[in-house]
C-alpha positions in Angstrom: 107.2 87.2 71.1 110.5 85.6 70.3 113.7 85.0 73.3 116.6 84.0 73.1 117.7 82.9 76.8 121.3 82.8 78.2 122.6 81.5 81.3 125.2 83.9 83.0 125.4 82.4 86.7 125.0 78.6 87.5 126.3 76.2 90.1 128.2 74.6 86.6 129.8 75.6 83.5 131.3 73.2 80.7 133.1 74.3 77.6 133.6 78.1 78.2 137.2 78.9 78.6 137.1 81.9 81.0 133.6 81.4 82.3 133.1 80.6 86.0 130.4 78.8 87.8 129.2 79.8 91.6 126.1 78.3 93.8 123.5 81.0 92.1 121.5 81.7 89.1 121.2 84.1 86.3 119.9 84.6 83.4 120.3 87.0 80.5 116.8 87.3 78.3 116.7 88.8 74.8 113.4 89.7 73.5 111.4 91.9 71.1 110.4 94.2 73.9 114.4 94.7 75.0 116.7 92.9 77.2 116.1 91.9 80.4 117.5 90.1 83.5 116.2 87.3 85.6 118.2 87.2 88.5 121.8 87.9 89.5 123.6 85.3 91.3 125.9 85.4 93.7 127.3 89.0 92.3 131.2 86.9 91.9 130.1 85.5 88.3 127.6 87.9 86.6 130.3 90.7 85.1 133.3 88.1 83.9 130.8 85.6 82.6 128.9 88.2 80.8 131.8 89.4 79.3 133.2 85.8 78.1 129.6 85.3 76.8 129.2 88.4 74.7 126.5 89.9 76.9 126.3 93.5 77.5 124.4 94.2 80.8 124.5 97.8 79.9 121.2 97.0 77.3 119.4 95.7 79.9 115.7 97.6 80.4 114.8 96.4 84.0 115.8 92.9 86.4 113.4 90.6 87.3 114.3 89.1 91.0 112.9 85.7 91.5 112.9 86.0 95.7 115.2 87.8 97.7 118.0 85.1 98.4 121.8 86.1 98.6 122.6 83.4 95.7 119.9 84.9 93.1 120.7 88.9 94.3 124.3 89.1 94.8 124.8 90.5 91.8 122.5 93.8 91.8 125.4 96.0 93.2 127.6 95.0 90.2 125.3 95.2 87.4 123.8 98.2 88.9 127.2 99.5 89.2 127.3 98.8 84.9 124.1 100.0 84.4 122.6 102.6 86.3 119.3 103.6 86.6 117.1 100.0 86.3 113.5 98.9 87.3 113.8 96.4 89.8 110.5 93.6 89.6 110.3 92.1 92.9 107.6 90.8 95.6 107.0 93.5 98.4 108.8 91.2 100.6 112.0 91.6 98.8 113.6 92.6 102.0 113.1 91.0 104.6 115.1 89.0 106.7 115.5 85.8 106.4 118.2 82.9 107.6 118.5 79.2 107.2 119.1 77.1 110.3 122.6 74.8 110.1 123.2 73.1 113.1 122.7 75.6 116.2 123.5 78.6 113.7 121.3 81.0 111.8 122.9 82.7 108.9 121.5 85.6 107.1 120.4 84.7 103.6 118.5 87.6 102.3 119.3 90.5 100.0 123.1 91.3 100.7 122.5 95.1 100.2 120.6 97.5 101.6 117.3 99.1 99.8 119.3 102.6 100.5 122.3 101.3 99.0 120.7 100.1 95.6 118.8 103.3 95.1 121.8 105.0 94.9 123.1 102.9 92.3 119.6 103.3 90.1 117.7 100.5 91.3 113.8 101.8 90.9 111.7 99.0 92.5 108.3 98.1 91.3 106.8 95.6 94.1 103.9 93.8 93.4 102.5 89.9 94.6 100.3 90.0 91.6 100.6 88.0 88.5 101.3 90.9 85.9 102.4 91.6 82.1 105.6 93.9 82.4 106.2 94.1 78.4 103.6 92.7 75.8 104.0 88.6 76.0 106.0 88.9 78.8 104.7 88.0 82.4 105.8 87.5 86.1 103.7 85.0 88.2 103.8 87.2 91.2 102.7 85.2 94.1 102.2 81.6 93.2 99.0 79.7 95.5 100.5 76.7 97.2 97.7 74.2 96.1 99.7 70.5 96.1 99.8 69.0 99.4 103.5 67.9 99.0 105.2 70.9 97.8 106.2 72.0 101.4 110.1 73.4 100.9 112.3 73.9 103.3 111.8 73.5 107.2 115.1 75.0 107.9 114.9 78.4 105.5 113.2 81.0 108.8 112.1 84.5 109.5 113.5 86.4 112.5 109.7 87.1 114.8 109.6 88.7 118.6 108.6 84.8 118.8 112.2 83.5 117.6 112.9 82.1 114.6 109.5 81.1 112.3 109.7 79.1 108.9 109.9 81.3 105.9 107.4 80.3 103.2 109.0 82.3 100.6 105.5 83.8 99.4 108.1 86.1 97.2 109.2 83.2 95.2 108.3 83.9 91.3 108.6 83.2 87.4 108.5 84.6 84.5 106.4 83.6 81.1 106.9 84.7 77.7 104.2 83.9 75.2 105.8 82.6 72.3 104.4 81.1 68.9 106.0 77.6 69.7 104.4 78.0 73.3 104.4 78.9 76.5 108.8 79.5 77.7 109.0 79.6 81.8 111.3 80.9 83.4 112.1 80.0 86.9 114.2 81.1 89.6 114.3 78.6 92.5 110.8 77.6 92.3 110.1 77.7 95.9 106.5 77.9 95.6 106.9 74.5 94.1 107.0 73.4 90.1 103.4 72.2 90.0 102.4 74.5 91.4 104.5 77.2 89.4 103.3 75.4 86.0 100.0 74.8 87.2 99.1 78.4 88.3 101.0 79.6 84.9 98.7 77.6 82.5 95.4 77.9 84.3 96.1 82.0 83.9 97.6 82.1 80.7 94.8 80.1 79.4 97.3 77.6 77.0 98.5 74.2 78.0 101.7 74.2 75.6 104.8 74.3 77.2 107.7 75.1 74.8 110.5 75.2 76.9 110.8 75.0 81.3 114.1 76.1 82.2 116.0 77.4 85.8 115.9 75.9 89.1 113.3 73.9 90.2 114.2 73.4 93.6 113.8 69.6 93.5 117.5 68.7 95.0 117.0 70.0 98.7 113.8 68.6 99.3 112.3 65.1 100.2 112.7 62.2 98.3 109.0 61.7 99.1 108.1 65.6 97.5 110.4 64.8 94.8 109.2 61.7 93.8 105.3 63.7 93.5 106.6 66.2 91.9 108.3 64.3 89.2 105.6 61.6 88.7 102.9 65.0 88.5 105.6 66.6 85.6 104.6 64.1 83.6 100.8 65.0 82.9 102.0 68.6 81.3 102.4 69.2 78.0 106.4 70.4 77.8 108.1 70.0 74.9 111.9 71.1 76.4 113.1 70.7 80.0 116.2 72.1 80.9 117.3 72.3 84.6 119.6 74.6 86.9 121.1 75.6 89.9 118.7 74.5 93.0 117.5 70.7 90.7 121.0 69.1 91.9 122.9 66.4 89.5 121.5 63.5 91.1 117.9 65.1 90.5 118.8 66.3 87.2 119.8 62.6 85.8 116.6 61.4 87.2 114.9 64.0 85.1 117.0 63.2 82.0 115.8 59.1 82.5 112.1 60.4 82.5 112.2 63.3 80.0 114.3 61.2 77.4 115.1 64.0 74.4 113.3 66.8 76.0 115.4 66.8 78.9 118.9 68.9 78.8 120.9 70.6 81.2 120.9 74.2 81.5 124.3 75.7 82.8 126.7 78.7 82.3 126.6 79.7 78.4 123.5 77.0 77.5 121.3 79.6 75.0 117.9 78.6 74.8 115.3 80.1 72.1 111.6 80.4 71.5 
């Protein structure tokens, strides 16, 4: 299969008169199977950037959502608004509720709509925590195993319990791989699960070790320096030709990236296109 990847929503956007950036991620996908989204962003970005880019969300076949968080669904009202009728490819935990701790504060952080309210617009969900092909060549990692021992996220991201407040492992987090004939091309949407474990899982059940191209957020700027460090140092023993990084990496991790990663590194923001 071929793709031809555009970023609509990132935290940056360089060289696109008109375009806007917002804390979020989105990202158009062209393939031989039809078009299809992963992600929405924060729903301010999606429609004007789309429009700026040439992008018609109309042609879209079905969303793929990531995990359930406000910066990544945002933009299902508008797009559904656009579109209509859609299927919707999300864990069976799309909905719950979940906050992140800031100071004595909880604020809400899940999906900013309610399941009622989508339906009405056309959003058909098909949940599933399974890794499973959705077009031919294309695939969503469903639940990713935590295997690493350092990939632990984020201690202040919680679920409300009778019990209080609990941490949220995001066991919805999830990416999407399109087999190409230069490789495998990941998607990823925050990579909660982790990125080695993400790539890891993705290449033991594809069965190929060729990375083409890894691009999206990889969730390496909020966490540790010690779990960043791992994970950068463990990046190294995969086979990936391109690296470009979004949203969640964060500019200081990002130039770290680009120092180890040399020409395959590049950065992946509003109006980068990316084919495979």
């Amino acid at each position: 299969m071929k793709i031809k990847a555009t970023i609509i929503s990132d935290n940056c956007v360089f060289n696109h008169p008109g375009a806007v950036a917002e804390h979020g991620l989105s990202i158009f996908m062209e393939t031989d199977c039809g078009n299809y989204l992963l992600d929405t962003g924060q729903g301010k970005a999606i429609v004007n950037n789309a429009l700026v880019l040439g992008l018609d969300l109309r042609t879209i076949k079905g969303i793929i959502m990531s995990h359930h968080h406000w910066d990544h669904t945002g933009g299902l009202g508008p797009v559904l608004d656009l579109k209509g009728a859609a299927d919707i490819y999300a864990h069976p935990d799309f909905f719950k509720e979940s906050y992140k701790i800031e100071g004595e504060k909880a604020r809400y952080i899940g999906v900013p709509y309610p399941r009622t309210l989508l339906e009405s617009k056309g959003a058909i969900f098909k949940f599933s925590d399974e890794f499973r092909q959705i077009e031919s060549g294309l695939w969503l990692t469903g639940e990713v195993p935590r295997r690493t021992d350092y990939e632990s996220g984020d201690k202040n991201q919680v679920l409300k319990s009778p019990q209080g407040y609990v941490k949220d492992d995001l066991r919805d987090d999830q990416s999407v791989v399109v087999e190409t004939e230069k490789g495998l091309f990941i998607l990823l949407g925050c990579c909660h699960s982790g990125i080695i474990n993400t790539l890891s899982y993705i290449v033991e059940k594809m069965g190929r070790r060729h990375i083409y191209a890894v691009i999206g957020g990889t969730h390496l700027g909020p966490v540790s320096d010690e779990q960043r460090g791992k994970s950068i140092a463990a990046l190294r023993a995969f086979d990936i030709e391109r690296i470009g990084v979004s949203h969640c990496t964060g500019l200081k991790t990002a130039t770290r990236l680009a120092a180890e990663f040399g020409e395959r590194f590049f950065f992946c923001n509003v109006g980068t296109v990316v084919e495979g």
